[in-house]
Structure formats: structure tokens, C-alpha cells
C-alpha positions in Angstrom: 0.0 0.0 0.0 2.7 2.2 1.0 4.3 2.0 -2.5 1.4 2.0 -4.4 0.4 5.1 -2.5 3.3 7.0 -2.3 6.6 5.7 -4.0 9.6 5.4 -2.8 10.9 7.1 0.7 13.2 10.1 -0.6 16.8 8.9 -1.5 15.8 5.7 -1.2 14.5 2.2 -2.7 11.9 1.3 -0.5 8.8 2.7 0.4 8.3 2.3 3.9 10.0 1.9 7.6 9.8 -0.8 9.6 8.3 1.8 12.7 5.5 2.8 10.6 4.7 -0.7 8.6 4.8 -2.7 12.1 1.2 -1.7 13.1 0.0 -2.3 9.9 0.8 -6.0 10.3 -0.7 -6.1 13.4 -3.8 -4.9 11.9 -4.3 -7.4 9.0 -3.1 -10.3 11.1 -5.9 -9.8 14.5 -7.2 -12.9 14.7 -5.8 -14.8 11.7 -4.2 -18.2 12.3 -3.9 -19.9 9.2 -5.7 -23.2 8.9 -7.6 -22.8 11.8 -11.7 -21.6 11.2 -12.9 -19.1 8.3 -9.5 -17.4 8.7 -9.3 -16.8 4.7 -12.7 -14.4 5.3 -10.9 -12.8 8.8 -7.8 -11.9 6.6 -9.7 -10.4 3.8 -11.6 -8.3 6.4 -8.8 -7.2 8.4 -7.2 -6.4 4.7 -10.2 -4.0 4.2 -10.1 -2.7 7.6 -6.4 -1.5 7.2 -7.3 -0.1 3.2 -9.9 2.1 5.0 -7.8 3.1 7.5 -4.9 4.0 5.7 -6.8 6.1 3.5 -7.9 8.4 6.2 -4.1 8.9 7.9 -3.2 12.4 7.4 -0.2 11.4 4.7 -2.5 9.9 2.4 -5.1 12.6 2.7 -2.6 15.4 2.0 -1.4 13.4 -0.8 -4.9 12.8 -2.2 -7.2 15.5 -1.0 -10.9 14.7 -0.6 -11.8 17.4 -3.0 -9.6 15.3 -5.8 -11.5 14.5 -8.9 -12.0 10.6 -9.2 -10.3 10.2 -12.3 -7.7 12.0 -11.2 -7.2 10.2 -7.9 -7.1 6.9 -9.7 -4.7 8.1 -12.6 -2.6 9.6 -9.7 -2.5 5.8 -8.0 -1.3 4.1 -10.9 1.0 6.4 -12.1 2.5 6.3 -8.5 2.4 2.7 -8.6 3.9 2.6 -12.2 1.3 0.5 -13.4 -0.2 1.3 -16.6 -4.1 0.6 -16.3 -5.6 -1.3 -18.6 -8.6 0.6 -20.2 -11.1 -1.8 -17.8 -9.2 -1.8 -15.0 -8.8 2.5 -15.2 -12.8 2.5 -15.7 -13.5 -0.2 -13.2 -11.6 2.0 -10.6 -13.0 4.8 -11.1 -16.6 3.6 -11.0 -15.6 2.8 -7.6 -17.3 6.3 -7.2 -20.3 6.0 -8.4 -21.9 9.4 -9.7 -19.7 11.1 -7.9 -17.1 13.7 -9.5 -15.0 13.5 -6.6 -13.1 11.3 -4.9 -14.6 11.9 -0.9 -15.7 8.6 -0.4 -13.4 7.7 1.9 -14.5 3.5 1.1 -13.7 4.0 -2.3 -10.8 5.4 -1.9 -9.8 2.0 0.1 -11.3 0.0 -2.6 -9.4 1.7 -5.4 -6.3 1.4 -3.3 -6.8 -2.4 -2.9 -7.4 -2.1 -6.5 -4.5 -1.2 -7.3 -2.1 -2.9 -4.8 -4.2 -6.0 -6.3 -3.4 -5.6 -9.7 -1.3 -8.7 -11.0 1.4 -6.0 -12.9 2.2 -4.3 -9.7 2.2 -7.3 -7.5 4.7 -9.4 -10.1 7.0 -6.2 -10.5 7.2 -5.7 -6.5 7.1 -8.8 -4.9 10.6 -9.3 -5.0 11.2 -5.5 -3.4 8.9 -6.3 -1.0 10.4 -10.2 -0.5 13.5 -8.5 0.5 12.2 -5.5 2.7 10.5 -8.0 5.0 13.4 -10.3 5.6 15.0 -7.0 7.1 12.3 -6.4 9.5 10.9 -9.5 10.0 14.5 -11.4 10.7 16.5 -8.2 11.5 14.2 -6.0 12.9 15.6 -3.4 11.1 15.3 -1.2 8.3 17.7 -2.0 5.6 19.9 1.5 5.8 20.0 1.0 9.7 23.0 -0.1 12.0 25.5 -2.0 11.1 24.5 -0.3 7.3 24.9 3.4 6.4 23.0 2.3 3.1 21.2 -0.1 0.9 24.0 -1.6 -0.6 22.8 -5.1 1.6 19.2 -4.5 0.6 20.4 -3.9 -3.3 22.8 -7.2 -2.9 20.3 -9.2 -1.8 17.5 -7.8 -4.3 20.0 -8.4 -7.1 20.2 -11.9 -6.0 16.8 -13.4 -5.7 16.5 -10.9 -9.1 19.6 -13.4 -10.5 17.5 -16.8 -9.2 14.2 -15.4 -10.6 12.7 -14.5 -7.5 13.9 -18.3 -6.0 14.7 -17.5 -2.3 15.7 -20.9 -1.7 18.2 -20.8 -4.6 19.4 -18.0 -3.7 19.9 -18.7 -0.3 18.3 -15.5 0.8 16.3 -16.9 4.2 19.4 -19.3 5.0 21.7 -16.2 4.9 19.6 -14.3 7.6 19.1 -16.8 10.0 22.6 -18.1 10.1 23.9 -14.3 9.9 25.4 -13.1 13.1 23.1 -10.4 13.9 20.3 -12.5 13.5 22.3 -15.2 16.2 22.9 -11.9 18.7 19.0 -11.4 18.8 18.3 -14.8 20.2 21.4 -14.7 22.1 23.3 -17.6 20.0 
């Protein structure tokens, strides 16, 4: 969402910090243990719970005021995203509003958001990105510019990599090299 929102954090390749995504994940995953119940239907709720809550933060509404034209509000989202919507799926987003010239409705600005996070273009062209930002924090704890790095150059090694295996983690090694890595040890006390 964060990408598809807003880009990239300035001056640098990933579009979000581990402070402000941890809550996030909390959000979608209340409740949700996999296998267990109708947790397929408690996952897409929370999902839409956190779309209609991030469109009402103050970043996205300063971003997107609620006086925004629809079609502009929708063009805006994909061309932050850097997905070029097909002709159905720039209409289909749009109708999200209804009559409506504007784009005020604050659930379908979370719709076209999921929309859009949704599409299969965005999700195949960032799902590597994303593969490597989450073994930072969810193995690391981190953000990938954080202590011991000044920069990205792990974050662009390791994207280059599972890039180089096709998006393979396991031929690439990528989840081996975290846990076994020493500042992964130092957090369990290894």
C-alpha cells in the first residue's frame, strides 16, 4: 500500500519503515491463524479494515485530497504505482465512485487502493522488493539502511540476487543467509 500510495521514501528504494509498517501487520493479522476456522474471510476483512484506515491517515489525505476529482485520484494511483491501467481496470476503478465527480468517499478510496495494490502487474514487478524488505524487519528487525548499514547496498545485494535466481529464495539462499547471519544469532542470544 505504501508503495502504491506514495513511491519510494526520498533517497531511497523502498517505500516504507519498519516503525510505521509494524502496526499495519498487526492490523491485517488480529485474529488470523492460518488453517484454523474461516480465517481466509478474517484476513480479507482485516485487509479491508487497514485499506480504510490508511486512506484516512493524514499522509495519504494530504497526498490525495478529498476534494480530488475521481479520475484523477485513480490516474494519480497508478502512475504512482507505475502501473499502466488497462482501459477496464482504469474504468473499473474509477466507478468505484459511483456518480460522484470526486473522490470523498473515503471506502472507495480504500477499494481503489486495494485495486491497485491488487493488480497482477504491480504485485509481479514488487514482490521481489517487497520479498527482500520483510526479511530485514521480520528477521533483522531493522530497516535496511539501519545499523551496522549506512545504506542499501545489503538490501540492493540481496535484491540483485533473488533478481539473478528469478525470484527463487531458496536458490538463492536469501532466508538461510539471515538466519545463520550473526546479527540474527545476537538477537536470540546464539
Amino acid at each position: 500500500m505504501y508503495k502504491a500510495a506514495y513511491g519510494n521514501l526520498a533517497n531511497s528504494p523502498v517505500p516504507v519503515r519498519l516503525a510505521e509498517f509494524s502496526p499495519d501487520t498487526q492490523m491485517v493479522s488480529q485474529g488470523v491463524q492460518v488453517g484454523i476456522g474461516n480465517w481466509q474471510a478474517t484476513l480479507e476483512n482485516n485487509k479491508n479494515l487497514l485499506a480504510a484506515d490508511f486512506v484516512t491517515r493524514f499522509r495519504f489525505t494530504a497526498a490525495y485530497p478529498q476534494g480530488m476529482p475521481a479520475t484523477e485520484f485513480v490516474e494519480r494511483m497508478f502512475a504512482n504505482a507505475g502501473v499502466p491501467p488497462s482501459a477496464s481496470d482504469r474504468q473499473g476503478a474509477i466507478n468505484e465512485f459511483g456518480s460522484s465527480t470526486n473522490s470523498g468517499d473515503v471506502a472507495a478510496r480504500a477499494r481503489v487502493l486495494r485495486r491497485v495494490v491488487e493488480n497482477p502487474l504491480f504485485a509481479e514487478r514488487e514482490f521481489n522488493r517487497a520479498f527482500v524488505l520483510m526479511q530485514y524487519f521480520g528477521y533483522l528487525r531493522r530497516n535496511p539502511n539501519d545499523t551496522p548499514d549506512s545504506n542499501f547496498s545489503g538490501y540492493n545485494f540481496w535484491l540483485s540476487k533473488l533478481n539473478d535466481f528469478s525470484g527463487n529464495f531458496v536458490n538463492a539462499e536469501m532466508v538461510k543467509a539471515f538466519t545463520v547471519s550473526n546479527e540474527y544469532r545476537r538477537r536470540f542470544g546464539n
